[in-house]
N, C-alpha and C positions, 0 to 999 in steps of 0.2 A: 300460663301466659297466652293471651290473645293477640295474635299479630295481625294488623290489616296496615294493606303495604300502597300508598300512595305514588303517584307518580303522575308528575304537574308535567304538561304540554303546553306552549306556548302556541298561537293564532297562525294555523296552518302559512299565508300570506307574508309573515314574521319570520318563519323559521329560519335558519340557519343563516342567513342574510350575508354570513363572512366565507359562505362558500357559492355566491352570486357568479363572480369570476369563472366558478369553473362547472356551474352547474345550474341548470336555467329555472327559473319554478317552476313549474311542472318535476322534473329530476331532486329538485328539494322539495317536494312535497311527498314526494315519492320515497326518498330516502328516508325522510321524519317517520312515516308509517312501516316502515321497513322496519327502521330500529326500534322506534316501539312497539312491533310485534314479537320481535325476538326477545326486548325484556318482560313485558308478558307474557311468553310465552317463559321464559326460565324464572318468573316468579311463579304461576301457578304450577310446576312441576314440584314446586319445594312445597313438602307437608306442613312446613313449620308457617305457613300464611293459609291465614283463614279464607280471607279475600283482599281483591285488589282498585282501588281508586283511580281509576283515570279523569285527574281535575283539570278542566279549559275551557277558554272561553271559546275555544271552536268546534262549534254542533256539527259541523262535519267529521269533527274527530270523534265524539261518544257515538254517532251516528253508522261509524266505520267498525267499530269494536264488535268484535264476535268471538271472542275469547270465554268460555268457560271458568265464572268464578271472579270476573270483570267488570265493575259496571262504569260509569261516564260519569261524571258531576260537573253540571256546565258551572265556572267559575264567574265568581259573583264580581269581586273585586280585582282591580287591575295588578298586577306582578306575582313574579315568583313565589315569596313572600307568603302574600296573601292566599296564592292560590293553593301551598301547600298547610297552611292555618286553617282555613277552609275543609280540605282533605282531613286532617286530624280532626277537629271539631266532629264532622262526619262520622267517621272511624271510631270517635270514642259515643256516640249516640248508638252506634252499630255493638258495641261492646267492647272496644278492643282497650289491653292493657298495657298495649304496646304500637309504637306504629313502623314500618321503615319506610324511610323516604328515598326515590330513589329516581333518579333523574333516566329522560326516557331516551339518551342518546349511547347508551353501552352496547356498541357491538359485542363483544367478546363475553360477555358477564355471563352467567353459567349459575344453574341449580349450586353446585356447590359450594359457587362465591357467597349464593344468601342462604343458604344453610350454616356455613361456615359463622357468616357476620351474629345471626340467628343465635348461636350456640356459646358464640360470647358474651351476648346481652348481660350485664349485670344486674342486680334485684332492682336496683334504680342504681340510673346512670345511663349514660352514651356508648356508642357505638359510631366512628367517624371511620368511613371509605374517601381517604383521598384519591385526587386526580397525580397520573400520575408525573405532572410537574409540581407536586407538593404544595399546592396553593388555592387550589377548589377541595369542593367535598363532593363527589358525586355521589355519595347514599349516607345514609344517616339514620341509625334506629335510636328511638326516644323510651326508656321505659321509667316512667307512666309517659304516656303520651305528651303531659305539660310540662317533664320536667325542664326542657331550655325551649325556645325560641326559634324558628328555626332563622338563620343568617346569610343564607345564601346569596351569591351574589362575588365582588370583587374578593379577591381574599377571602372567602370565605371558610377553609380550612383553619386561618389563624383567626379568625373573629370569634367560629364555635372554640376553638380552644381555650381561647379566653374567655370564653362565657361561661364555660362548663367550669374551669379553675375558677372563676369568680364564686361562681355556687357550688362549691366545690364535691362537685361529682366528679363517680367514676368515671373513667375514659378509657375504652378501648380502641387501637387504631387498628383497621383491617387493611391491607397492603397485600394485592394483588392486582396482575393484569386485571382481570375482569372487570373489577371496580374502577380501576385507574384509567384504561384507555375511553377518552370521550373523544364524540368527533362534531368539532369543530371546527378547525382550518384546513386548507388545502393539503396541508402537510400530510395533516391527519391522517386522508386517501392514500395517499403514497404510503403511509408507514404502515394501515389497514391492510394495502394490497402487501407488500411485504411478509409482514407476521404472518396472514391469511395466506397465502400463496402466488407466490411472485409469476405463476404462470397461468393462473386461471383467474380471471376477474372476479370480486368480490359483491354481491349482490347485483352484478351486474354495471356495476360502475367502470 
């Protein structure tokens, strides 16, 4: 199996926009590449990915990557969606017979979590990392790459589920911090600084 591991970035300018309140842009621009280096950086540690996709429409971000085994794919079409159908299409021109998808907001996620996800893969079939409020999917391996859709977005834990029963494929769910903790709300920070260490601030936040 060929794995190439996508991960869709939205328009620097865009980013995180429900953490305004507590963090000015500049500090969410900062954070966005913060965390997306940390899951680049724990995807290229795991053997099981060949290479890795950074799909967006912001050329300051493919422009910013210096990651070994990384490259930038400036995104053609507007949303998530699109921009991760884009990444796969890519990925499978590249060879790949598998893809994971994996969203570029996971502080905590770790070589192990995508090896672990990696090792589940079925011959065909899914692989779903929920968030840990059981209602997103913050990563997603496809093998073959066409076999669903991807759905992300509102609910989208219970969309892929029912997509994948509809066609009735395998499904594996992966359930770890790693995968589960995204950050998006204010909250988020406080429970980040928490888990990470209640006395030393977390990437500097």
């Amino acid at each position: 199996m060929t794995t190439i591991a996508i991960v869709p970035i939205q328009r620097l300018t865009l980013a995180k926009s429900r953490l305004r309140r507590r963090l000015d842009a500049s500090e969410r621009r900062d954070l966005v590449m913060t965390l997306l280096h940390h899951v680049l950086m724990s995807l290229t540690a795991s053997t099981l990915i060949e290479e890795t996709l950074v799909v967006t429409p912001d050329r300051s971000v493919t422009q910013a990557i210096a990651v070994p085994g990384v490259s930038g794919l400036l995104q053609a079409d507007t949303g998530l969606n699109a921009a991760i159908r884009q990444g796969r299409d890519e990925a499978v021109r590249r060879g790949a017979t598998a893809v994971l998808v994996m969203l570029g907001d996971l502080p905590l996620v770790s070589r192990a979590d995508i090896d672990a996800m990696m090792r589940a893969v079925p011959e065909s079939g899914v692989v779903l990392a929920p968030d840990r409020h059981q209602r997103g999917t913050n990563a997603l391996v496809l093998c073959p790459p066409d076999v669903l859709d991807p759905l992300f977005g509102v609910e989208s834990l219970h969309a892929h589920r029912s997509a994948a029963k509809k066609l009735g494929l395998h499904v594996h769910e992966y359930q770890a911090v790693g995968t589960g903790f995204d950050l998006d709300e204010s909250e988020d920070l406080d429970e980040l600084q928490h888990l990470y260490s209640p006395d030393q601030p977390v990437y500097g936040w």
